[in-house]
N, C-alpha and C positions, 0 to 999 in steps of 0.2 A: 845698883849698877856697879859690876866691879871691872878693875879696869887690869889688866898683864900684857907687857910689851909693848904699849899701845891700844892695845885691844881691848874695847866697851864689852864686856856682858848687856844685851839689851834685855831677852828673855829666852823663855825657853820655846824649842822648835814644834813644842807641842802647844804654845798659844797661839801662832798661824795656824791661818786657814788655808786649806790647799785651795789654788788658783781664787784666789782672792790675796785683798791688803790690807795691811793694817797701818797704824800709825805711830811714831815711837818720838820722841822731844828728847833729843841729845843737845847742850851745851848750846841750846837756845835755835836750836837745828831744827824742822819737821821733816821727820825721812820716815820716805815711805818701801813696807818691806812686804815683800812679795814672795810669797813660795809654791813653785810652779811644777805639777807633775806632768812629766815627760815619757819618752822613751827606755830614757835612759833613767830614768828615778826622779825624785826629784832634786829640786835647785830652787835655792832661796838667791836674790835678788835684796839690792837694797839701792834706794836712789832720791834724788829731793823731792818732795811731795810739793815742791814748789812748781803750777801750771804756768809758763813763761808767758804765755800766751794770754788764758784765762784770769791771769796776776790775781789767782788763791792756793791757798794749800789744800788741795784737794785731790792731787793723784792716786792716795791709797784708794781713792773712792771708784776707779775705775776700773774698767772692763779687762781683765788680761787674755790674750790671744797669740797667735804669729802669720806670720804674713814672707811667706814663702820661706818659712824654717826657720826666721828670725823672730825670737820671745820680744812680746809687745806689749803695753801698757799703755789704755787706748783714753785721752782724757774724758773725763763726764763732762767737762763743758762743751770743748769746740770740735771732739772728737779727734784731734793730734795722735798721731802713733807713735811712742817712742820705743827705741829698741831697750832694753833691760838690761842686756849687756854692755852695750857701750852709752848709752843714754841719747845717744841721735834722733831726734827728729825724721821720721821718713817723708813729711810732709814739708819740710821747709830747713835746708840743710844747713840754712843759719844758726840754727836750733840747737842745742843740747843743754841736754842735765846733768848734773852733778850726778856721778856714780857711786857708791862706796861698798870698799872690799869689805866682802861679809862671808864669815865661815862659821861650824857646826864645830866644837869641842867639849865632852862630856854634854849633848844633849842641849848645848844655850847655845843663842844665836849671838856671835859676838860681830864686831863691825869697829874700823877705822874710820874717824872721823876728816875731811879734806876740806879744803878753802879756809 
């Protein structure tokens, strides 16, 4: 894991799976990372794999979709939709995840750690 400006190296863009997740343990974190192909190419996703609801770490394990143009990540337990870009719950607007900024540089996927 190396770290610049802030910024974790997690891995590289070639260990995701397109439209699937995986799982990654930053500084005692489970964030779950997502890389979704689009219209537009694709776009890697990063957010807590914590289910608020299901209270497991289990989001990388879910179903990713969208729901009327908005990228979603749909939980395996109680079926929850959240949005990937903002981490919103569409099911219950009390809701949200923890986001983190994740970008592509020489090929690794790096990411800012928050909270």
């Amino acid at each position: 894991m190396n770290t610049s400006n802030n910024w974790i190296t997690v891995c590289s863009d070639t260990d995701l799976v397109t439209n699937s997740g995986v799982c990654a343990l930053l500084n005692e974190q489970q964030i779950a990372l997502f890389k979704i192909k689009g219209v537009n190419g694709e776009q890697i996703f990063a957010v807590s794999n914590w289910d608020p609801i299901g209270k497991a770490n289990v989001l990388y394990r879910g179903l990713v979709g969208s729901v009327e143009n908005v990228k979603v990540i749909i939980s395996p337990l109680y079926k929850q939709r959240y949005c990937l870009e903002s981490g919103q719950c569409l099911d219950d607007e009390t809701i949200k995840l923890l986001v983190y900024p994740v970008r592509i540089e020489q090929n690794q996927v790096q990411l800012q750690l928050v909270g």
